[in-house]
C-alpha positions as CSV (number, residue, x, y, z in Angstrom):
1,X,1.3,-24.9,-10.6
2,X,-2.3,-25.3,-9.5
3,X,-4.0,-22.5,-7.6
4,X,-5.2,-23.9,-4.3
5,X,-8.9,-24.7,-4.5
6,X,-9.6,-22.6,-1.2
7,X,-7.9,-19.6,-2.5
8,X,-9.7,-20.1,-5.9
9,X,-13.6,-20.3,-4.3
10,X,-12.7,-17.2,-1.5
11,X,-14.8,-14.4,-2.2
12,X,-13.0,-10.8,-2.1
13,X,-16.0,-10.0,0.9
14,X,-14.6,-12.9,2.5
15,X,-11.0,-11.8,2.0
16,X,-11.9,-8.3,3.2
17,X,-13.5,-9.4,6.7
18,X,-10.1,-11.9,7.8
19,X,-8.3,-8.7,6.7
20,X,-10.7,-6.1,8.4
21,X,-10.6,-9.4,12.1
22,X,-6.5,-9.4,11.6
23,X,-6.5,-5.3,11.8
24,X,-8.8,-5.3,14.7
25,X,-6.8,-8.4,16.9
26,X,-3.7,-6.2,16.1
27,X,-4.9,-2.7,17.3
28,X,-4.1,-1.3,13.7
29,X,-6.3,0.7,12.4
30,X,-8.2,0.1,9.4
31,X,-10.0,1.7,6.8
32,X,-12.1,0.3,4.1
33,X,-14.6,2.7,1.8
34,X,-18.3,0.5,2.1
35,X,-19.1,1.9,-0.6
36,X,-17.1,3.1,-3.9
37,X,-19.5,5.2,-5.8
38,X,-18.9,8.2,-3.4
39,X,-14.7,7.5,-3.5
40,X,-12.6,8.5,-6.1
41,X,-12.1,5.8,-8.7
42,X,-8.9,3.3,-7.6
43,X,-8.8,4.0,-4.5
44,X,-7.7,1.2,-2.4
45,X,-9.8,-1.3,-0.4
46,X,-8.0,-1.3,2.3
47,X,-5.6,1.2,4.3
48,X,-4.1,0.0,7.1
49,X,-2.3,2.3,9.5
50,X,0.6,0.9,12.4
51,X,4.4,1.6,12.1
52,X,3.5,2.5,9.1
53,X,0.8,2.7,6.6
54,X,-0.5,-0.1,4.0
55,X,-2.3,0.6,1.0
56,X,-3.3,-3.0,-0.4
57,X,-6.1,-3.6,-3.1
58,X,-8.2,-6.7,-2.3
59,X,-9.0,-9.3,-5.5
60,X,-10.0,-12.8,-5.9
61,X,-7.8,-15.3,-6.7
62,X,-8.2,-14.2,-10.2
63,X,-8.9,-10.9,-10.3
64,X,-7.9,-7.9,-12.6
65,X,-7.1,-4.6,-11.9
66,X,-9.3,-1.3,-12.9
67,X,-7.3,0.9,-15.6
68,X,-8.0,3.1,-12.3
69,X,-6.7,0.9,-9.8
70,X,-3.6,0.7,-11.6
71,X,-3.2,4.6,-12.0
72,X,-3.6,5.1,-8.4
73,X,-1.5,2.2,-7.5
74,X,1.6,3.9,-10.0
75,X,0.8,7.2,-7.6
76,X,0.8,5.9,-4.4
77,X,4.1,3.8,-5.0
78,X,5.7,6.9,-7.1
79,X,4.9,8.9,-3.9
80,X,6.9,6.1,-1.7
81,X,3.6,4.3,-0.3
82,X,3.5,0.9,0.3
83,X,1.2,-0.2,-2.2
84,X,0.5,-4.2,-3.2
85,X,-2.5,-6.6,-4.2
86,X,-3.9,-9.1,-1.7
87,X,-5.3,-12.1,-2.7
88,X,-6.6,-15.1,-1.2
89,X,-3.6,-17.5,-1.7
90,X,-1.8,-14.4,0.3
91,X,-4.5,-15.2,3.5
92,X,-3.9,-19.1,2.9
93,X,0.1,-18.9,3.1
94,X,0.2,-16.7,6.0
95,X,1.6,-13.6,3.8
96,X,-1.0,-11.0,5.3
97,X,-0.4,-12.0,8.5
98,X,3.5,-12.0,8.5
99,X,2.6,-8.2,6.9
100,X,0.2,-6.9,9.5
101,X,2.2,-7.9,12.4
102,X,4.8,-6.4,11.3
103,X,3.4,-3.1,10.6
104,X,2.0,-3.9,14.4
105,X,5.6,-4.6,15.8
106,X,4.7,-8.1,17.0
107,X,5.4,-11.3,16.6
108,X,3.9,-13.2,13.5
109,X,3.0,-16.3,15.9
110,X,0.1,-14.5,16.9
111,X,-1.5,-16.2,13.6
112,X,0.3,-19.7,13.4
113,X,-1.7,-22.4,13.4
């Protein structure tokens, strides 16, 4: 299967901002570090707080995970968080959004096209 050409070309800044707009439209709050040289290594992009709270990691279509990224990721879900990788083909195919709302308590129409 062929990735989607979209998905392929979105830049993780690009994928960061929809995620950073969703958060914002759905009251949840949201916290990304601007800048990881101060943060401890592997920490998550993004962490996303509602019903509950999200810890997702933000990568290209194609991207790899950090020796840390994948220690902290071990941690957080050893620890019972919800912990995952967002890519673009998870923006395209409405996956993000059926997550946020949910962790917001609405209804996933709010993103339908």
């Amino acid at each position: 299967m062929r990735a989607d050409p979209r998905a392929a070309a979105m830049p993780e800044a690009e994928l960061q901002e929809a995620v950073r707009t969703m958060c914002c439209q759905l009251g949840l709050f949201h916290y990304h570090p601007y800048s990881s040289v101060r943060s401890e290594p592997g920490w998550p992009d993004s962490v996303i707080v509602g019903r509950r709270v999200l810890f997702r990691e933000l990568k290209s279509e194609f991207g790899k995970l950090s020796p840390a990224q994948v220690k902290v990721s071990y941690l957080l879900k050893a620890a019972g968080a919800s912990w995952k990788i967002w890519r673009p083909s998870d923006l395209l195919d409405g996956t993000i959004a059926r997550e946020l709302t949910e962790v917001a308590g609405v209804q996933a129409e709010l993103f339908s096209a």
